[in-house]
C-alpha positions in Angstrom: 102.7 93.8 76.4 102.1 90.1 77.1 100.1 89.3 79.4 102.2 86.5 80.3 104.7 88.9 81.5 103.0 89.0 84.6 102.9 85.5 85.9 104.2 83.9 89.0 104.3 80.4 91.1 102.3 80.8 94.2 101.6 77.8 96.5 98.3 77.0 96.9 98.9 77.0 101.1 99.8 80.4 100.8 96.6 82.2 100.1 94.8 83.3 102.9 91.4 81.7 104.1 91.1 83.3 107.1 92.6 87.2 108.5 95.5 87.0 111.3 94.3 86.5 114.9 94.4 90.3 115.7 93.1 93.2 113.2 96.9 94.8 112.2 98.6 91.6 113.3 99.9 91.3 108.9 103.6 91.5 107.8 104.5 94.0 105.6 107.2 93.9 102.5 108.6 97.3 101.7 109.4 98.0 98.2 111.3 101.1 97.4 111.1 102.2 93.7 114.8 103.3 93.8 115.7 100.1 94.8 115.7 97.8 98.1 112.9 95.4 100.1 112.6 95.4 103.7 110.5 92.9 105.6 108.7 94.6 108.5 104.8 94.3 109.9 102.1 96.3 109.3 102.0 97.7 112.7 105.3 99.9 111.7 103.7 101.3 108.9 104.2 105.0 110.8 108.0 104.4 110.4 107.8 104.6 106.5 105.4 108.1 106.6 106.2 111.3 107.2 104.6 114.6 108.8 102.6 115.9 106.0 101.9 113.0 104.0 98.1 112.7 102.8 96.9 109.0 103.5 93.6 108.7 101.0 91.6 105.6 102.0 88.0 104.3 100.1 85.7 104.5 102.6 83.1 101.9 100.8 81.3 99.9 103.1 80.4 95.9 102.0 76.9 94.8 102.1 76.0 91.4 102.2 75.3 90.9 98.8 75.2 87.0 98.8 71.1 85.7 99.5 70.5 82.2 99.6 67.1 80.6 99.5 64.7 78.9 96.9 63.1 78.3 93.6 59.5 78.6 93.8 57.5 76.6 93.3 60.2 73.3 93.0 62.1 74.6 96.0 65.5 73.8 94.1 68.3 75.5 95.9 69.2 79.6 94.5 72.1 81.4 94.9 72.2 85.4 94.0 74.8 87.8 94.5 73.5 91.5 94.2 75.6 93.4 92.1 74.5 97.0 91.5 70.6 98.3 91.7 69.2 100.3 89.2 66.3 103.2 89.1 63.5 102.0 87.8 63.5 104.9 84.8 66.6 106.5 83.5 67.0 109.6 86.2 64.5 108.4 88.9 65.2 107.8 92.3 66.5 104.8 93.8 63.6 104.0 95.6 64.4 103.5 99.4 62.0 100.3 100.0 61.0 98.1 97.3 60.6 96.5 94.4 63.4 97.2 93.8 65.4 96.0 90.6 68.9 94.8 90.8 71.7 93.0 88.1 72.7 90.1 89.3 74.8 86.8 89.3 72.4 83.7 89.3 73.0 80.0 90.0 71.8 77.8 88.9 71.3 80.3 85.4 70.0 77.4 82.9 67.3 77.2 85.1 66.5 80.8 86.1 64.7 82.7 83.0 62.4 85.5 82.9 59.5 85.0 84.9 61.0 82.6 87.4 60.5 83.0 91.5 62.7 83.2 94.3 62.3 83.1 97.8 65.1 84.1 100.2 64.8 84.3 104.2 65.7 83.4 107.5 64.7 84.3 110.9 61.5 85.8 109.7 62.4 87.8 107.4 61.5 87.3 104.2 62.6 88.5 100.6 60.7 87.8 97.2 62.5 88.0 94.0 61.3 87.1 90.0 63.6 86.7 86.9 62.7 89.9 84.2 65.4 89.5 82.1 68.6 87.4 81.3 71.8 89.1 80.0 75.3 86.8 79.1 77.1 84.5 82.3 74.5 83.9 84.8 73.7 87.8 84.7 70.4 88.3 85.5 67.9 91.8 86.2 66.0 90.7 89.3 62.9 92.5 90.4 63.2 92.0 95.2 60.1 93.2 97.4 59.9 92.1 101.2 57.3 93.4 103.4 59.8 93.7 106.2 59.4 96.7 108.7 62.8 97.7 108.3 62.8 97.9 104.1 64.8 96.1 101.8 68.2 97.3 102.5 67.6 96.3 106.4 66.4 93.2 105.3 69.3 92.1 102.8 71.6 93.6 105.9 69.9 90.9 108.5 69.4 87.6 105.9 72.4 88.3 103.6 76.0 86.4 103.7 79.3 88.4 102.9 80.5 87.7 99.6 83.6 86.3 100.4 86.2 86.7 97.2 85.9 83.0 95.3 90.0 82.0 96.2 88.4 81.7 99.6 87.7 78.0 99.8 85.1 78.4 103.0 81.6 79.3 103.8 81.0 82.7 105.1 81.4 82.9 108.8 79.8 85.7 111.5 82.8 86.9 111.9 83.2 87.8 108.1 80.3 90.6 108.8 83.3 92.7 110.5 86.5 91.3 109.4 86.1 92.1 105.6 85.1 95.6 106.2 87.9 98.1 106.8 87.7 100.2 110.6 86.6 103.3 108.3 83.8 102.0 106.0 81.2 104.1 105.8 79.5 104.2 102.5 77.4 101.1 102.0 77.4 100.1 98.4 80.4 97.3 97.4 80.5 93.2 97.0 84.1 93.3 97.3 86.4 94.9 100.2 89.2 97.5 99.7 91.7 95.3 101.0 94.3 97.0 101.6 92.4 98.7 104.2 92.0 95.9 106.4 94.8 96.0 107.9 94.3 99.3 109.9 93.3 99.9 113.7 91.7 102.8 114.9 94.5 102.9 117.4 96.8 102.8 114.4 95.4 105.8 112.7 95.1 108.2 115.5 98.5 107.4 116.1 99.3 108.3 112.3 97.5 111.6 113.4 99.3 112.2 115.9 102.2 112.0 114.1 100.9 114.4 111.3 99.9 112.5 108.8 96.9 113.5 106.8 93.6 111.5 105.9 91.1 111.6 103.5 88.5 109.9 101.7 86.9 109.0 98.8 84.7 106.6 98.0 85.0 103.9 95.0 82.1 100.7 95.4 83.5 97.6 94.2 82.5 95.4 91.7 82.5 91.8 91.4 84.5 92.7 88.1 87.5 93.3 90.5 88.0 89.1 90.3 87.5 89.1 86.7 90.1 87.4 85.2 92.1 88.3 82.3 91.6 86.3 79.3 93.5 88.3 76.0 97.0 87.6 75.7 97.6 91.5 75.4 97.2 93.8 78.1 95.9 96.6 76.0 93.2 94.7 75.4 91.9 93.7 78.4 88.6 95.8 79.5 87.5 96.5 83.6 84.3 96.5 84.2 82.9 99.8 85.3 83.0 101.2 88.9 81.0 104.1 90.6 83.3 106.7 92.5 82.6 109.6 94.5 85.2 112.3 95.8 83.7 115.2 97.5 84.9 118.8 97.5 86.5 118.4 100.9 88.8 115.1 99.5 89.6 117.2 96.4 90.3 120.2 98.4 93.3 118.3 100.6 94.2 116.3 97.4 95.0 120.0 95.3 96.6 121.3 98.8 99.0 118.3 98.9 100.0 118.5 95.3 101.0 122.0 95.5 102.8 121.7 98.7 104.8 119.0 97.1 103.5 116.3 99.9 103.1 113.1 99.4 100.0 111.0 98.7 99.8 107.6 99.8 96.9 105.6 98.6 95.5 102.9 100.5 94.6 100.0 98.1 94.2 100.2 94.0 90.4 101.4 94.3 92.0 104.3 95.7 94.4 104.6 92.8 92.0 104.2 90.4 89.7 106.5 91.7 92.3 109.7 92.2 94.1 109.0 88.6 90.3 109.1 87.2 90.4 112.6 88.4 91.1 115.6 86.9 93.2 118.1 87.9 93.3 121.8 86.2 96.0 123.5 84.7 96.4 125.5 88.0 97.3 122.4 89.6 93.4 122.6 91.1 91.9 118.8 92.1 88.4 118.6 90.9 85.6 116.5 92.6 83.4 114.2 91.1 81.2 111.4 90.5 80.8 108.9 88.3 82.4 105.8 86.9 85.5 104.9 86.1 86.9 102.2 83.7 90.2 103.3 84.1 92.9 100.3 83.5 96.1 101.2 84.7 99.1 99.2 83.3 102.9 100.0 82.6 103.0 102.6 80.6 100.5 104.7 82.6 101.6 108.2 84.2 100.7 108.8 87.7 99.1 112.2 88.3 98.3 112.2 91.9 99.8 108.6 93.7 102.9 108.9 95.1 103.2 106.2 97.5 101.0 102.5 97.6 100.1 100.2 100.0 98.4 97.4 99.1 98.0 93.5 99.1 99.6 90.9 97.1 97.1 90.1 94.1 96.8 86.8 91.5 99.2 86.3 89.2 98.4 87.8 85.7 95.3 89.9 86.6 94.6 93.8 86.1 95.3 94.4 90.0 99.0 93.3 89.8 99.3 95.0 86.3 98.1 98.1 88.2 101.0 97.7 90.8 103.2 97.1 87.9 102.2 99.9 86.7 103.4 102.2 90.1 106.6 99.8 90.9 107.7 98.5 88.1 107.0 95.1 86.4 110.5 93.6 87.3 110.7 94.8 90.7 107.5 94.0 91.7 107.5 90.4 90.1 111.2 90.4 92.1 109.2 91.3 95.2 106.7 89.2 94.9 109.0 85.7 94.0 110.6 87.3 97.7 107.1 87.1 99.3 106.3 83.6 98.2 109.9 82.3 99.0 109.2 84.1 102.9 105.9 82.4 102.9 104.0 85.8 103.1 100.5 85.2 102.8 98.2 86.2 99.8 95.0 87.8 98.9 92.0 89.8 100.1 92.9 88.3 103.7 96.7 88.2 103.5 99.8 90.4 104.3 100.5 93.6 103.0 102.8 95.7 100.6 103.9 99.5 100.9 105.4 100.7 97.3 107.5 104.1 98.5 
């Protein structure tokens, strides 16, 4: 399939730079797989579920990934967003105060080769970092210490900026620190938000509960290769990058119940699709638990195991996220929807309005 299949027009003044006013406060287009849109807002979401439905949310937590600070000793300007830390030795502990060693993206690279030093900090808190090794695009391993009270992790937490998704045109604001984190996050380990998952209240899910609608969770941590673009001009052979998952006994246990009850399961953003079609499920119908990482690209032409029902944003025009939705709606219908969406001036992206795919 050509990639190319999966373009669109989208105004520049439509993508989101900051979330609505009020946590909830998104439209929401309804596509229904046998046909029809409806243009609603995300606050009658309930309308569109049903008693028994299993709502499975990612309940990965951002952590602000994004450390300014300085070369030592020139005191040139550094920029380096954390993307996944490493054990030390193949099957050692993670070590819960440094060093610790992390991958990275580095700017400026060309001038950032083993052996070089960093300082990041702000209101007294202070984090060293050295160069030990330089990989392909600005990928860098990074040895980080800080004799900080509080450890390392407390101490990226307190100096650290949200890493705000590059189509965002703006420095990270306060704010940020609880807007692009979803009302359940939990589990502290992505650079990227489940966006999809924005758009819920509190208020909003006990009232799903109420109404007897299921939750679980599992948990996928996103990668900066969420934004990657991509660059063959077949879909086949376009690779992801590699994600860590977890789903616990208790999230497979409701997953295997729904599936034999014949209920549906809604997942909430394509991190939560990816995660539950990584899964397996037995012969008996059983939903096993697991850990690992996925790589899992979902396109049309991929059979759904688990996902019944989607909600999720509205994602850039030829990557693997609207392939994904492709995938679960349709190409045609979804492209359909989405020239609808542009033409009703929704609003796009990470902080934009929302889909449901029934």
């Amino acid at each position: 399939m050509d990639v190319a299949e999966f373009d669109f027009e989208l105004p520049e003044a439509l993508i989101a730079q900051h979330p609505p006013q009020d946590r909830g406060g998104s439209r929401l287009l309804v596509l229904r797989r046998g046909g029809g849109l409806e243009h609603t807002v995300f606050a009658e979401l309930g309308r569109y579920l049903s008693a028994g439905d299993l709502l499975v949310t990612n309940n990965t937590r951002v952590f602000p990934a994004r450390l300014l600070g300085h070369r030592v000793p020139s005191g040139g300007a550094v920029e380096c967003l954390l993307l996944n830390q490493e054990p030390a030795d193949p099957g050692s502990r993670i070590p819960d105060r440094g060093p610790q060693t992390w991958s990275a993206l580095v700017h400026p690279g060309q001038k950032l080769k083993p052996g070089a030093r960093v300082v990041f900090e702000r209101d007294g808190i202070r984090i060293d970092g050295e160069v030990i090794a330089m990989h392909f695009q600005g990928r860098r391993t990074v040895e980080l210490s800080t004799e900080h009270t509080g450890g390392l992790a407390d101490a990226i937490d307190r100096i650290g900026h949200i890493p705000l998704p590059p189509y965002i045109k703006r420095d990270d604001v306060e704010g940020d620190k609880e807007r692009y984190q979803t009302v359940y996050a939990r589990e502290r380990g992505s650079v990227a938000a489940p966006t999809a998952g924005l758009h819920f209240t509190a208020t909003q899910l006990d009232d799903l509960a109420t109404r007897g609608v299921e939750r679980t969770e599992v948990t996928l941590h996103v990668g900066y290769g969420t934004f990657k673009p991509v660059k063959t001009d077949r879909v086949e052979e376009h690779v992801v990058d590699a994600e860590r998952y977890t789903v616990t006994a208790a999230a497979a246990a409701a997953l295997t119940r729904a599936k034999r009850e014949r209920r549906r399961i809604v997942a909430v953003g394509t991190t939560t699709v990816r995660t539950l079609e990584s899964l397996t499920i037995t012969d008996e119908g059983e939903v096993l638990a697991g850990s690992g990482e996925t790589t899992l690209f979902i396109h049309p032409g991929h059979t759904f195991q688990l996902v019944d029902a989607l909600v999720t944003n509205f994602h850039l025009p030829r990557s693997s996220l609207l392939m994904l939705v492709s995938a679960f709606g349709g190409r045609e219908a979804t492209l359909a929807a989405y020239r609808e969406a542009v033409a009703r001036g929704y609003r796009f992206y990470s902080y934009g309005d929302a889909m449901l795919i029934l």
